[in-house]
C-alpha positions in Angstrom: 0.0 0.0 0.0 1.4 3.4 -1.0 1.7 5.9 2.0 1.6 9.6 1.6 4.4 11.9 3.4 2.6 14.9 5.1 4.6 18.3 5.9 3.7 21.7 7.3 5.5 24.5 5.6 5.3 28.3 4.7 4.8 28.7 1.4 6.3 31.4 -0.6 4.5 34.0 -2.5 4.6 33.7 -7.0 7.4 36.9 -7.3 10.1 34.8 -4.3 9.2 31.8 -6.2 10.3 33.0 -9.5 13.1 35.1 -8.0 14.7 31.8 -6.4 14.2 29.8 -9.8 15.6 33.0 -11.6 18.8 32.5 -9.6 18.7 28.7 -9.8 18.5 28.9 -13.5 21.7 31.3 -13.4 23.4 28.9 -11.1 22.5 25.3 -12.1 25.2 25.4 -14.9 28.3 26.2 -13.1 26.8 23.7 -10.1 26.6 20.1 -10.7 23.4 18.9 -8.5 21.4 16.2 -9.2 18.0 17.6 -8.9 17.0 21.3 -8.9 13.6 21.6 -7.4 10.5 22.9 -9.3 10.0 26.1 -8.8 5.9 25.4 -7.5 7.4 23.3 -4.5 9.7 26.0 -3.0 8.7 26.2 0.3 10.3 26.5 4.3 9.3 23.1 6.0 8.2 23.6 10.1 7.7 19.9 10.6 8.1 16.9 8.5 4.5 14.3 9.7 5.7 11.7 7.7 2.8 9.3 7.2 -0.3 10.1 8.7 -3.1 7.9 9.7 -6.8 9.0 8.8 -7.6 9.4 12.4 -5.1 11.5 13.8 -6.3 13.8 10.4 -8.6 15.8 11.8 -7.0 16.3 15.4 -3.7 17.4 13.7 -6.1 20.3 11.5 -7.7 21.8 14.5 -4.4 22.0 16.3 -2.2 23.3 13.6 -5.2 25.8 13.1 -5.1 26.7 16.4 -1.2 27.4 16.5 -1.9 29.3 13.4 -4.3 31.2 14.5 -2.5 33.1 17.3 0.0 34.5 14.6 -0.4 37.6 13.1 0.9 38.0 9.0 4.7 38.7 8.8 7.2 38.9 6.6 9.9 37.4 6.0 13.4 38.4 3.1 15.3 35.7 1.5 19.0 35.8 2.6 22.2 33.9 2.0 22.8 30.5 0.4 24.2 27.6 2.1 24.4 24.0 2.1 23.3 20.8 3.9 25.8 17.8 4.4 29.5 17.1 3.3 30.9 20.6 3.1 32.3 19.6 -0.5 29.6 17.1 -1.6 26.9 18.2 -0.1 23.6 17.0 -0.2 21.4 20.2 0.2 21.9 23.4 -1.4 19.1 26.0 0.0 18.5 29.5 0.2 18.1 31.0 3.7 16.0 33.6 5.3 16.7 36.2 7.1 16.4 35.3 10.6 12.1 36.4 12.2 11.7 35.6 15.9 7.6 35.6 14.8 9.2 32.4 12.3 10.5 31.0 15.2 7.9 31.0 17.7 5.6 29.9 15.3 7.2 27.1 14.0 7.3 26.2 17.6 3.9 26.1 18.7 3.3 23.8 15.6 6.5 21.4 16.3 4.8 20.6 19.8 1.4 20.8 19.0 2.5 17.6 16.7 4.3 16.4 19.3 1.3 15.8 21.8 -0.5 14.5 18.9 2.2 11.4 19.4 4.2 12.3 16.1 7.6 11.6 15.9 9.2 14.8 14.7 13.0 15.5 13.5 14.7 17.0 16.8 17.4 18.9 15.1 17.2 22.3 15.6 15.1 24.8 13.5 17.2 25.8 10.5 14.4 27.9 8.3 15.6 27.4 4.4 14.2 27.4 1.0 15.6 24.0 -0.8 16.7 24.7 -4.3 18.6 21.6 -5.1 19.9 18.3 -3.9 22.9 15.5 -4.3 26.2 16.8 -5.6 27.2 14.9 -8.5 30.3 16.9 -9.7 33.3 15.5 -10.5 35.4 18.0 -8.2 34.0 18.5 -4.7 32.1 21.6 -4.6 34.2 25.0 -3.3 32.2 26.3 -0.5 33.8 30.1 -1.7 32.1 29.7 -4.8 28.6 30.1 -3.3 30.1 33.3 -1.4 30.5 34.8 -4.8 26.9 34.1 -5.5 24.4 36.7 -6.5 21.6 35.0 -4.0 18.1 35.3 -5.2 16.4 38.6 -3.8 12.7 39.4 -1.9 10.2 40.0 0.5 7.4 37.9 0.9 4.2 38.0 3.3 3.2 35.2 5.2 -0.7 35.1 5.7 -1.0 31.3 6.3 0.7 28.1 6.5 -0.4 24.9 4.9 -0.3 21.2 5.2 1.4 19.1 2.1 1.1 16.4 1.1 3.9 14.7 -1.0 3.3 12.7 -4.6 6.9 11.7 -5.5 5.6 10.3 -8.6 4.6 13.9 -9.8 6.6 17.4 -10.5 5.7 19.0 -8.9 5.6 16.9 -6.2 4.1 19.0 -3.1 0.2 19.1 -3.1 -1.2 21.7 -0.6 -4.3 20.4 1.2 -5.4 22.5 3.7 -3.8 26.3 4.3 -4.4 27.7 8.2 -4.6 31.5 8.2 -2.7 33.6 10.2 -5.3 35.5 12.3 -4.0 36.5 15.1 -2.7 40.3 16.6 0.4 38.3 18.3 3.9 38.9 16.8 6.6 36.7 17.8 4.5 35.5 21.0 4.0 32.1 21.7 1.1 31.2 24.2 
């Protein structure tokens, strides 16, 4: 039986998108990566669900909609590139944001409202970035100076919601959203 792989992310408005594929596009020639990710499926995971059962569906909706809710709209600016893994193979290449404490605590409520849900979530810490492409395949390892001398992609994007994906790895692009949770709150970098 084929099992889906859930996520909760921020999603990134149409102009970031385009302005990170803009620079992938640029940057894909002169850095051998396996994959470069669609464009539609950038995004800035805040918890990785892995499969979900039907039953824990709708108890994960109202609490993820509850976190949300607390949260007013920010914003948030794409900054810096960086990489994931090996230093000179790496297996992640991302863009970063700058850092939001509003980000933060949100992403927090969420990680341990799934956590008394009984999922069993990454414990790394946070590291907010935009994945642009994965598995170094070059022949030379990869020069961590050459991303310094990169022109990294460029914006400012609102974040009004955040939304539950789900992931079809047979499609491109692979993230489907199926349910957004709207920031609706007056609270700015507050957990509670």
């Amino acid at each position: 039986m084929k099992r889906n792989h859930y996520f909760i992310a921020v999603p990134l408005t149409a102009e970031a998108k385009h302005a990170i594929a803009r620079f992938a596009a640029d940057a894909a020639p002169s850095l051998p990566f396996r994959t470069w990710v669609h464009e539609q499926d950038y995004h800035i995971t805040l918890v990785f669900l892995g499969d979900v059962p039907p039953e824990k569906m709708g108890p994960l909706w109202e609490a993820v909609s509850a976190a949300a809710s607390r949260y007013a709209p920010f914003s948030l600016a794409l900054a810096g590139l960086g990489t994931f893994g090996e230093r000179t193979a790496p297996r992640i290449f991302w863009q970063g944001v700058k850092a939001e404490k509003t980000l933060d605590a949100l992403r927090r409520d969420v990680y341990e409202a799934c956590l008394r849900l009984g999922f069993s979530l990454d414990r790394r810490p946070f590291a907010p970035h935009i994945t642009i492409a994965r598995k170094w395949r070059g022949a030379a390892p990869l020069q961590p100076e050459a991303l310094r001398s990169l022109p990294a992609a460029s914006a400012v994007f609102s974040v009004p919601e955040i939304v539950l994906y789900r992931t079809n790895m047979e499609q491109t692009p692979k993230y489907e959203a199926i349910a957004s949770f709207p920031l609706l709150g007056a609270r700015a970098g507050q957990s509670g």
